[in-house]
C-alpha positions as a Markdown table, in Angstrom:
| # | Residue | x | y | z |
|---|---|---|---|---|
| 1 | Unk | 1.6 | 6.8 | -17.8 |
| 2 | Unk | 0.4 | 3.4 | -16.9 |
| 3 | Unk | -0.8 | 2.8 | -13.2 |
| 4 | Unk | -1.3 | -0.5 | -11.6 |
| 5 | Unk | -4.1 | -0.1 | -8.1 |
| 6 | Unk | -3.7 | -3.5 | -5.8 |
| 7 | Unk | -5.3 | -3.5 | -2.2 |
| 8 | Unk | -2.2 | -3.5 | -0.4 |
| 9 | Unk | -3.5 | -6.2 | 2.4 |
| 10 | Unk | -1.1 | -7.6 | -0.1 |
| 11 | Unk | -0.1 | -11.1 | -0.9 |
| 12 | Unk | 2.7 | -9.7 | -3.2 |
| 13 | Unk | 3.2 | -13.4 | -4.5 |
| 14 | Unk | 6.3 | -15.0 | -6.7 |
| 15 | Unk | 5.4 | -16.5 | -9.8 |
| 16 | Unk | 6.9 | -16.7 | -13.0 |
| 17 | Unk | 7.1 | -15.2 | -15.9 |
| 18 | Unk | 9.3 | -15.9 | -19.0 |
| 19 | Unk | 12.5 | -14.7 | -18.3 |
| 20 | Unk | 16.0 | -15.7 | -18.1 |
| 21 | Unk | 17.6 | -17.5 | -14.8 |
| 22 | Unk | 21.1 | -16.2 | -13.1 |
| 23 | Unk | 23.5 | -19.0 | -13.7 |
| 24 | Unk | 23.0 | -20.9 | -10.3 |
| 25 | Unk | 25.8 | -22.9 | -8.8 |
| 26 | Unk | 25.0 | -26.5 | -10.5 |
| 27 | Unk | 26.2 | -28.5 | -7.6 |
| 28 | Unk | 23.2 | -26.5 | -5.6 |
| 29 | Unk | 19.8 | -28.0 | -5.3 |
| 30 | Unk | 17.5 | -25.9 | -7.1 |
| 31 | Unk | 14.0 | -24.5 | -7.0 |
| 32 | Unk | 11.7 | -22.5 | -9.3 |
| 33 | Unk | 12.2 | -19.0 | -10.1 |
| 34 | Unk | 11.8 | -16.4 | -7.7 |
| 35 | Unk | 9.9 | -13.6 | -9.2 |
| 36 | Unk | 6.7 | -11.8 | -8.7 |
| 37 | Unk | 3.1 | -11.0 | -8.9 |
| 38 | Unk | 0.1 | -10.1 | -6.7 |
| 39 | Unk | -1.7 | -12.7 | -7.3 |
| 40 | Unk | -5.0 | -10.7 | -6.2 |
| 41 | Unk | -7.8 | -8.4 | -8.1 |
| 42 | Unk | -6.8 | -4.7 | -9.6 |
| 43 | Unk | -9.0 | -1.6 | -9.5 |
| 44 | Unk | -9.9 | 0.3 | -11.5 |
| 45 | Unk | -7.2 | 3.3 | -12.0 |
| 46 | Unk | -8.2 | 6.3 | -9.7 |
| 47 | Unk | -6.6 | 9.2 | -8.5 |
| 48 | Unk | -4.6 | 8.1 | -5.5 |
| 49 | Unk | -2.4 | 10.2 | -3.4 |
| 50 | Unk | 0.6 | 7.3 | -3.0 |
| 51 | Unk | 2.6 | 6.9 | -6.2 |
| 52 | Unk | 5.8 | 5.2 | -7.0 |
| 53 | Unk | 7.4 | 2.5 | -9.5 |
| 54 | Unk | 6.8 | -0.2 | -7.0 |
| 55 | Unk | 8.7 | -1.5 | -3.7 |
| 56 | Unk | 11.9 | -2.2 | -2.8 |
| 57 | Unk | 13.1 | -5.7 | -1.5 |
| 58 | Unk | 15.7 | -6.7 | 0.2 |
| 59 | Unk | 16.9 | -10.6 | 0.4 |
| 60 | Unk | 18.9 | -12.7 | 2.8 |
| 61 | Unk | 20.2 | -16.5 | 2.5 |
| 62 | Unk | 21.6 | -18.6 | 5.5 |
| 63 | Unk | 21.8 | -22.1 | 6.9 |
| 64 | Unk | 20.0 | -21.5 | 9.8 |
| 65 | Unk | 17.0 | -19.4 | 10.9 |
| 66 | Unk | 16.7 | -15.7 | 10.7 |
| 67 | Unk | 16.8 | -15.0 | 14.6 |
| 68 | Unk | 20.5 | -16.8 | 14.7 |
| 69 | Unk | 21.8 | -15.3 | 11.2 |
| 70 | Unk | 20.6 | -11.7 | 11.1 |
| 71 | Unk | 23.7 | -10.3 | 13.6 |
| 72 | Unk | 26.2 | -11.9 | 9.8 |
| 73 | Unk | 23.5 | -11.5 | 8.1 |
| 74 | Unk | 23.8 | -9.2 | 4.4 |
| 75 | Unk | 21.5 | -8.5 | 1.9 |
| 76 | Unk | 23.3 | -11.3 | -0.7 |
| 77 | Unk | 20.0 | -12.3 | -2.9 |
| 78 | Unk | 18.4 | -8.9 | -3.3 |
| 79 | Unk | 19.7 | -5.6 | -2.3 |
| 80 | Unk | 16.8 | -2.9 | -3.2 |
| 81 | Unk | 15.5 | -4.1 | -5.6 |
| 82 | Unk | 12.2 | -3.2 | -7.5 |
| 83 | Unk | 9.5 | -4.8 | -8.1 |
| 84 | Unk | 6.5 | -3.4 | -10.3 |
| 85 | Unk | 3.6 | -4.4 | -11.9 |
| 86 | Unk | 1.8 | -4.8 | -15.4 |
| 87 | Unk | -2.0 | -3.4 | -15.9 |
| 88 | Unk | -2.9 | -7.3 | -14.8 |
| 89 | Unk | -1.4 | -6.9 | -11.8 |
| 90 | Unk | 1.5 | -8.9 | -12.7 |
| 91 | Unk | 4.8 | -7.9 | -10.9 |
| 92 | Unk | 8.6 | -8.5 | -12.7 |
| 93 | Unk | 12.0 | -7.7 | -11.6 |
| 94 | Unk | 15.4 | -7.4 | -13.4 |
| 95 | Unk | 18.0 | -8.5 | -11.1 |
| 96 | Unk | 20.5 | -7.8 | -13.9 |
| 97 | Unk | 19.4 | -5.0 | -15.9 |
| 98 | Unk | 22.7 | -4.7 | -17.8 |
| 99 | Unk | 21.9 | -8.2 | -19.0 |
| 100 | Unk | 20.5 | -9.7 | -22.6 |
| 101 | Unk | 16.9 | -10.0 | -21.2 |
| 102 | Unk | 15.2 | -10.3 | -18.1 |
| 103 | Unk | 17.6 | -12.0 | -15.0 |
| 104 | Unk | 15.1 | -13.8 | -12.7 |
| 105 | Unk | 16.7 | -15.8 | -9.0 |
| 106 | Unk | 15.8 | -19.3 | -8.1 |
| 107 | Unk | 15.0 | -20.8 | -5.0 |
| 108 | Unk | 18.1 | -22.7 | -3.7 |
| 109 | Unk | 16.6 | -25.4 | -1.4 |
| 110 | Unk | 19.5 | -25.9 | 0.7 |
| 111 | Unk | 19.0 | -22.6 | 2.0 |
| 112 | Unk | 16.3 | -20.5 | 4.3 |
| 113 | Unk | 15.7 | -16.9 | 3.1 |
| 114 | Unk | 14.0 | -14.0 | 4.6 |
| 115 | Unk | 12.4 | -11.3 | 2.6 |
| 116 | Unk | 11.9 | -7.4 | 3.5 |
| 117 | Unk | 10.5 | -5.0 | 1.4 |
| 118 | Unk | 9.1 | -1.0 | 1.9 |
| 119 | Unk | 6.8 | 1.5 | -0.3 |
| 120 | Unk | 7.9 | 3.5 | -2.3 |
| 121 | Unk | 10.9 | 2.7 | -3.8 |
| 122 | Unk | 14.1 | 5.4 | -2.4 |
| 123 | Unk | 14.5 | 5.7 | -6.6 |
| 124 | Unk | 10.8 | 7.2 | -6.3 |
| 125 | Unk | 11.2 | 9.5 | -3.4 |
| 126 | Unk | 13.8 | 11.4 | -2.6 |
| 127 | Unk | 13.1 | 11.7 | 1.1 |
| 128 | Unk | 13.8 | 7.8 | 1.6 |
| 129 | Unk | 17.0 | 5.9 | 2.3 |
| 130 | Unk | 17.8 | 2.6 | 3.1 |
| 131 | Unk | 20.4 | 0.7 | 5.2 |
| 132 | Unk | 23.0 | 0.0 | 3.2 |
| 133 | Unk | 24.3 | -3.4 | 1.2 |
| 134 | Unk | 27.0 | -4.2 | 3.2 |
| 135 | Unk | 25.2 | -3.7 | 6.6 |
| 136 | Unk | 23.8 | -6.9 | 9.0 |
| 137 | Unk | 20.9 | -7.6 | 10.6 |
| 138 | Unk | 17.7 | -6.2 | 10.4 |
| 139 | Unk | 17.8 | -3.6 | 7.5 |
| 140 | Unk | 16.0 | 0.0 | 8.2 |
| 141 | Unk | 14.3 | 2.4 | 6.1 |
| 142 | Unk | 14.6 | 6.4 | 6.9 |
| 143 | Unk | 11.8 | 9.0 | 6.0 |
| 144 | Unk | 12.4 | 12.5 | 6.2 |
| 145 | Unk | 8.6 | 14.2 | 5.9 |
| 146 | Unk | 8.6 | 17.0 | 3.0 |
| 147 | Unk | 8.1 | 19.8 | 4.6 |
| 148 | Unk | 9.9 | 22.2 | 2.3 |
| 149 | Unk | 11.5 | 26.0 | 2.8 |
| 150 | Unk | 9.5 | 27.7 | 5.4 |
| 151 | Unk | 8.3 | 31.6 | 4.9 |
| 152 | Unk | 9.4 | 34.0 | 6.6 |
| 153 | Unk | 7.2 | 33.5 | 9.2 |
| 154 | Unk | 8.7 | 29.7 | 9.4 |
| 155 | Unk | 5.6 | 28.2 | 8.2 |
| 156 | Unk | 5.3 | 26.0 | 5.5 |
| 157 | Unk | 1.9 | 25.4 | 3.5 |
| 158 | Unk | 1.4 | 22.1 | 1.8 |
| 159 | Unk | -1.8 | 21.4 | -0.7 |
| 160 | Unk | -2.6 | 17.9 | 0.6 |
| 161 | Unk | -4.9 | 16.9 | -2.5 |
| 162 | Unk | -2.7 | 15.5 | -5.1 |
| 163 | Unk | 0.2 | 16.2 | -4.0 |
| 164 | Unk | 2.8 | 13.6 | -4.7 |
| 165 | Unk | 5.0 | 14.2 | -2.4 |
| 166 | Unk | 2.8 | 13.4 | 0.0 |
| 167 | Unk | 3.3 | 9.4 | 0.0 |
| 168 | Unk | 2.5 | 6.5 | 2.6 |
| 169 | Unk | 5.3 | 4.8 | 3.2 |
| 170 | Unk | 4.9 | 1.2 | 4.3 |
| 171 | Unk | 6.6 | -2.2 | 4.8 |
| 172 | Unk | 7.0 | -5.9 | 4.9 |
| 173 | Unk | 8.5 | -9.2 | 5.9 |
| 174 | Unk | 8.6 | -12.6 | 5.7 |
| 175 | Unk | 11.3 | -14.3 | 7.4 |
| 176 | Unk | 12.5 | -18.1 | 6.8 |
| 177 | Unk | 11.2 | -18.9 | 4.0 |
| 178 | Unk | 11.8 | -21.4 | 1.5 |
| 179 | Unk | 11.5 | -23.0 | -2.1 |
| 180 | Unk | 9.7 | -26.5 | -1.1 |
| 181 | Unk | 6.4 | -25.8 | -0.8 |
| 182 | Unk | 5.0 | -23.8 | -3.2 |
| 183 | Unk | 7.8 | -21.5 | -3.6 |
| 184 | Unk | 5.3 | -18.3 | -3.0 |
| 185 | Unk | 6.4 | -15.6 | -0.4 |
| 186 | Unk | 3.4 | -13.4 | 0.7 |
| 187 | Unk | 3.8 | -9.9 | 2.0 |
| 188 | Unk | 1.4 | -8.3 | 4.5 |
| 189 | Unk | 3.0 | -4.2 | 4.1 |
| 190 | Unk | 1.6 | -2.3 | 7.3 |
| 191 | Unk | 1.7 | 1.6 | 7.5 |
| 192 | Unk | 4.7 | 3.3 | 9.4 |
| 193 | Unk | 2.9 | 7.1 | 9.2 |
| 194 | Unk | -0.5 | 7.8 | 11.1 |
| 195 | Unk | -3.7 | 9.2 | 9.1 |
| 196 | Unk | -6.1 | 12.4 | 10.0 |
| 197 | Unk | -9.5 | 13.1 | 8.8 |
| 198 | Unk | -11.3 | 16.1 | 9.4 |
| 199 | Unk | -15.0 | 15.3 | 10.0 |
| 200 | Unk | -17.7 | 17.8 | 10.8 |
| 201 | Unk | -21.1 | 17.2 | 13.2 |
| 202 | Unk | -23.8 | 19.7 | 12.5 |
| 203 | Unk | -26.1 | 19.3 | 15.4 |
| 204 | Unk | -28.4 | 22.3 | 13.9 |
| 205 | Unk | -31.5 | 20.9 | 13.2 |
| 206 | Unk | -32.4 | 22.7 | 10.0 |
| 207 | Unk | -29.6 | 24.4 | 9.3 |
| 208 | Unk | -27.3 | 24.0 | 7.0 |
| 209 | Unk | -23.5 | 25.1 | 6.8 |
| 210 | Unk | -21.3 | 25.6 | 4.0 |
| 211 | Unk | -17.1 | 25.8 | 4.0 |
| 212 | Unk | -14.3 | 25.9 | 1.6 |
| 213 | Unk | -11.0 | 27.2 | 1.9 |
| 214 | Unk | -10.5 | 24.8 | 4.8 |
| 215 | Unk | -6.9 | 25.0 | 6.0 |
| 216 | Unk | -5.5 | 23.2 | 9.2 |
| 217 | Unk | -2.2 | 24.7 | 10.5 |
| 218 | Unk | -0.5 | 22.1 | 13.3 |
| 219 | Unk | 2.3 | 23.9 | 15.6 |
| 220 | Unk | 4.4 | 22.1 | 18.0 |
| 221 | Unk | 5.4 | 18.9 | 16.2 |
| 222 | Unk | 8.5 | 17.4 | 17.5 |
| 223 | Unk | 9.7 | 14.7 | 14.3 |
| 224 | Unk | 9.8 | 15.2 | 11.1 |
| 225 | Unk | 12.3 | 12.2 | 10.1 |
| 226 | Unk | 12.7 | 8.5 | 11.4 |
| 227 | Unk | 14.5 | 5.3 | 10.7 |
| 228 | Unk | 12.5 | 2.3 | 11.4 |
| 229 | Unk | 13.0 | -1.5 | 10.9 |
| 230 | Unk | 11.6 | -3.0 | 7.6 |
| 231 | Unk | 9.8 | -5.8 | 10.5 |
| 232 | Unk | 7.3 | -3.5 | 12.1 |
| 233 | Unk | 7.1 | -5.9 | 15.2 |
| 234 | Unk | 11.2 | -6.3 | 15.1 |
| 235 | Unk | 11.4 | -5.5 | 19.1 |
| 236 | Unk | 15.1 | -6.1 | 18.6 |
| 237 | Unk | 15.7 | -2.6 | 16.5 |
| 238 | Unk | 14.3 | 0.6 | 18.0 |
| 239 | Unk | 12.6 | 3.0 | 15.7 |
| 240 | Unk | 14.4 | 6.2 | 16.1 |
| 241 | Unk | 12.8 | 9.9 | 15.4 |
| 242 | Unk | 15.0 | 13.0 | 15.0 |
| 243 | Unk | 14.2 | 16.7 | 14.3 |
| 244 | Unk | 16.1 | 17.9 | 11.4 |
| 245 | Unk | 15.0 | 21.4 | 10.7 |
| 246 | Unk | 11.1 | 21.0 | 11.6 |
| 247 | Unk | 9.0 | 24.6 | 10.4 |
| 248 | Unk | 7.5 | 26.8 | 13.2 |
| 249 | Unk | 4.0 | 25.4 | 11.9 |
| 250 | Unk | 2.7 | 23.7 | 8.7 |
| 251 | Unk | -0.8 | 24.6 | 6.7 |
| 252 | Unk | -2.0 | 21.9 | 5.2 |
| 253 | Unk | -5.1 | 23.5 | 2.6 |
| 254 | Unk | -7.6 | 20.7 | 2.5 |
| 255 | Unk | -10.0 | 22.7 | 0.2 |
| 256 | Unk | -9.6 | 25.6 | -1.9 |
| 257 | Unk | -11.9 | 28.8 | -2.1 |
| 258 | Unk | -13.5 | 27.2 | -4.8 |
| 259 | Unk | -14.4 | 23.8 | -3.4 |
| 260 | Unk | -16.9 | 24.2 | -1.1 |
| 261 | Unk | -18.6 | 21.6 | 1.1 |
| 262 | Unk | -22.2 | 21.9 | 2.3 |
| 263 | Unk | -23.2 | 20.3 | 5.8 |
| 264 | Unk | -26.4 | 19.0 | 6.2 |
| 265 | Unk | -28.7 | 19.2 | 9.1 |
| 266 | Unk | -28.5 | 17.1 | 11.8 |
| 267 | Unk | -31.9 | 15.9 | 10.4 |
| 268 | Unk | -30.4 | 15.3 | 7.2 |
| 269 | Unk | -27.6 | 13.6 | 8.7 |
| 270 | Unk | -25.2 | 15.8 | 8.6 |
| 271 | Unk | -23.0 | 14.0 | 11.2 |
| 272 | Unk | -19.5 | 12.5 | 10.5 |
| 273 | Unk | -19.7 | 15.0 | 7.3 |
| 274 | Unk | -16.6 | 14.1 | 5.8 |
| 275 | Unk | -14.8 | 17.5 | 4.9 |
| 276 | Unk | -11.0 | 16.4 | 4.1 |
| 277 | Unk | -10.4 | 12.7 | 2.0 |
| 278 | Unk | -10.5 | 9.7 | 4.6 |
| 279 | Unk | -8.0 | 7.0 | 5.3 |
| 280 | Unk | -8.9 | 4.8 | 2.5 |
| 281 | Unk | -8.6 | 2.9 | -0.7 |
| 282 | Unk | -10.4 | 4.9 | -2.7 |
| 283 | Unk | -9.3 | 8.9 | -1.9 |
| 284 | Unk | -7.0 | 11.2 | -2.5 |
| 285 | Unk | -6.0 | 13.8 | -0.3 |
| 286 | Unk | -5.9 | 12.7 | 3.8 |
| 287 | Unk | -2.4 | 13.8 | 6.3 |
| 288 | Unk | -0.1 | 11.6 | 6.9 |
| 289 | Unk | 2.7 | 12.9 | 9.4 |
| 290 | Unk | 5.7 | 10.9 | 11.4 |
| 291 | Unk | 4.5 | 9.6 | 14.5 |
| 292 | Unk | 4.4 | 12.6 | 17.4 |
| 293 | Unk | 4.3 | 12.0 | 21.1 |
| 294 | Unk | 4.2 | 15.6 | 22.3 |
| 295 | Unk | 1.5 | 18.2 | 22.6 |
| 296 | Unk | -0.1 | 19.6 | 19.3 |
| 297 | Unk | -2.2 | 23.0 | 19.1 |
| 298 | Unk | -4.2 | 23.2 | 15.6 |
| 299 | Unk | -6.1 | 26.3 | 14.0 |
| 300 | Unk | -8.8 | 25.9 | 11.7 |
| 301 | Unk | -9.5 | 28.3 | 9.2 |
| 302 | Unk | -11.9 | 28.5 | 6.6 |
| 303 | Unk | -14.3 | 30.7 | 4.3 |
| 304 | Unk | -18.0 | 31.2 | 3.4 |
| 305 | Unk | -20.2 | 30.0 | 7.2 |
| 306 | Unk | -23.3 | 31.8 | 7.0 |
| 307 | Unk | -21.7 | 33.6 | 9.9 |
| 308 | Unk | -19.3 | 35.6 | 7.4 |
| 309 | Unk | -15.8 | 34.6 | 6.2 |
| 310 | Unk | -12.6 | 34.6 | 8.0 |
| 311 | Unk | -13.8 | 31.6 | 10.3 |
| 312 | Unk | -11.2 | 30.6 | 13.0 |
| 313 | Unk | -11.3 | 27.9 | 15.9 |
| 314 | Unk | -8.5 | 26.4 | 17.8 |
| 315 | Unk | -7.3 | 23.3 | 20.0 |
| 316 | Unk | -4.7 | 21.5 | 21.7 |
| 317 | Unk | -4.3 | 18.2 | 21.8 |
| 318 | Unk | -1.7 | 15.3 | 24.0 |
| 319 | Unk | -2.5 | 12.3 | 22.3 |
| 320 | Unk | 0.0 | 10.1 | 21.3 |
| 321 | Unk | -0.2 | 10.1 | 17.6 |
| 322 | Unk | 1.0 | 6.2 | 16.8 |
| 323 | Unk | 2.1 | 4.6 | 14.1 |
| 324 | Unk | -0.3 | 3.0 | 11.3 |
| 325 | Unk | -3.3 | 4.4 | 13.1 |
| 326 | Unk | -6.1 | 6.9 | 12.7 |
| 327 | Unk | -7.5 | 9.3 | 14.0 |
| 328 | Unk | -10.7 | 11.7 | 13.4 |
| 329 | Unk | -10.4 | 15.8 | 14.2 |
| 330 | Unk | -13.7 | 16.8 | 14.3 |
| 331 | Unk | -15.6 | 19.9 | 13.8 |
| 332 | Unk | -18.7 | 20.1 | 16.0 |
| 333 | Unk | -21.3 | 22.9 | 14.7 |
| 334 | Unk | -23.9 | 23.6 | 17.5 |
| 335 | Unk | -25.9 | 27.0 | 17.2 |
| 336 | Unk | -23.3 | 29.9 | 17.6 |
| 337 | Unk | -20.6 | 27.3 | 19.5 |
| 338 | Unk | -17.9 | 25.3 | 17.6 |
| 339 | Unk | -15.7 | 22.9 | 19.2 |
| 340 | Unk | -13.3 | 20.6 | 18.1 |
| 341 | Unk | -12.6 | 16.9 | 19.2 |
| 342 | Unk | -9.9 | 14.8 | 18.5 |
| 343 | Unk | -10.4 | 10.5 | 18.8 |
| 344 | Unk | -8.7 | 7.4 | 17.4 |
| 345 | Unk | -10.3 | 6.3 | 14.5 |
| 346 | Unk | -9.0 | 2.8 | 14.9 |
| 347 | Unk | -6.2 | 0.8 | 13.1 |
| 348 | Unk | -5.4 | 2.1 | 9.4 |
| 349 | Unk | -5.7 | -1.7 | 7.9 |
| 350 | Unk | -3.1 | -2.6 | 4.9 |
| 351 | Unk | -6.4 | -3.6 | 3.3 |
| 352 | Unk | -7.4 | 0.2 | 3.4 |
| 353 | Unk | -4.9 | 1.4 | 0.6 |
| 354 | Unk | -4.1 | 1.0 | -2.8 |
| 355 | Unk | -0.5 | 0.7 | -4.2 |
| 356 | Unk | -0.5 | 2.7 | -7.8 |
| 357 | Unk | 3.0 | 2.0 | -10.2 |
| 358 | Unk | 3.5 | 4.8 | -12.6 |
């Protein structure tokens, strides 16, 4: 399997490669080729909890500007198509894969484009859709989360650590461009999910704590699908959220029975004790859930305190759970007392995650 990391504050640039042109119209004034590549540094392959083949773009050409076209407006240059990437960070498309050989567009300058793209590809996820190729105007992308068959009980548990179903869906746009400057369209992708962390505080002085078997189970979310436009700040296309079978609660384990995680002191700095993966480039294994607006009670459960097994602590929370931010639920250890706090951990920057092509 080959896997490709770029930090997704993402120039995805178009370059060249050596491929083979779409017969252009020759009475058209024509450009260089349109194709692809990130044009910034690789990592070095981790384990990372978003996977796909690579994005999908969508591509519109008109005489005038975006704002006046998008109501006639159809996907005529690209219509989902992907893009992926090489071990160099090189990105290719086939916009004719029944061709001879690569088929690569070129930039026709008598025209303005505008270019939208999302993460992962729909071919990749089976919980994604996209507006379709005849539609106008700003094209949308739909998520439904994957919650799976509830038990009995109409919970649902989800391992969050490598699981790839678990993916962060993003998206991009760069509207009005064109092929006489340097022909190169950059994409800035910005999340449409929100992040949690689970942090601990262990204001014991010289005591230690040790947990595994961490599970968090959320009850009373509201969404678990929405459509949203492919231009985050579009104000012109409402993002829409729906129920479509939500689960009585979900579990998300965090740790297993065997991982456990030792807290240090509060003289050993055992504040902001990371116990589940943080909203970054380099782990594996944070929540990501639709945006929620409504009130969320949580129970925390885990294993092995000096206390004795079987640990349990509950809250409730009314924040409003926003798009591309994150936010920090907290475990505060103080003598016998354990409380939990909720806060907004800030933006979740583009510049935060990588992008992995199988």
């Amino acid at each position: 399997m080959r896997r490709v990391y770029a930090y997704m504050i993402m120039m995805i640039s178009f370059a060249a490669c050596q491929k083979q042109v779409d017969t252009p119209d020759i009475h058209a004034p024509w450009g260089g080729y349109i194709t692809f590549s990130t044009g910034i540094e690789t990592k070095t392959p981790i384990n990372v909890n978003m996977r796909g083949k690579g994005s999908g773009v969508l591509a519109y050409s008109y005489d005038s500007n975006w704002a006046t076209a998008r109501p006639v407006s159809t996907p005529d240059l690209f219509y989902n198509q992907t893009v992926e990437c090489d071990n160099n960070g090189i990105c290719t498309y086939d916009s004719d894969p029944s061709s001879d050989g690569t088929q690569v567009k070129e930039w026709n300058l008598a025209k303005t484009y505008s270019f939208f793209a999302y993460y992962p590809t729909n071919a990749d996820n089976s919980g994604i859709s996209i507006s379709g190729s005849s539609a106008t105007d700003m094209p949308k992308v739909t998520y439904t989360y994957p919650f799976g068959t509830p038990d009995a009980n109409g919970n649902v548990d989800i391992t969050v650590p490598g699981n790839d179903a678990l993916v962060d869906l993003m998206t991009a746009a760069a509207t009005d461009q064109t092929g006489k400057g340097s022909g190169i369209v950059g994409f800035n992708f910005e999340h449409r999910l929100f992040c949690f962390e689970v942090l601990a505080n262990n204001y014991n002085d010289n005591t230690t704590i040790d947990i595994s078997n961490l599970k968090l189970k959320l009850t009373g979310l509201a969404y678990d699908s929405m459509t949203v436009p492919m231009m985050a700040s579009d104000s012109r296309t409402p993002v829409t959220r729906t129920s479509t079978g939500l689960p009585a609660s979900v579990t998300y384990t965090i740790s297993d029975a065997l991982t456990k995680a030792t807290i240090p002191s509060f003289k050993n700095g055992g504040i902001s004790y990371s116990l589940s993966k943080n909203c970054s480039s380099t782990q594996d294994g944070y929540i990501m859930l639709i945006p929620q607006d409504t009130a969320i009670s949580g129970e925390f459960t885990w294993d092995d305190m000096p206390t004795g097994s079987g640990v349990m602590t509950t809250f409730t929370t009314n924040l409003d759970f926003q798009a591309g931010k994150k936010y920090s639920i907290i475990i505060n250890f103080a003598g016998d007392a354990i409380t939990i706090a909720i806060i907004e951990a800030g933006t979740w920057a583009s510049n935060e995650v990588n992008i992995e092509f199988d």
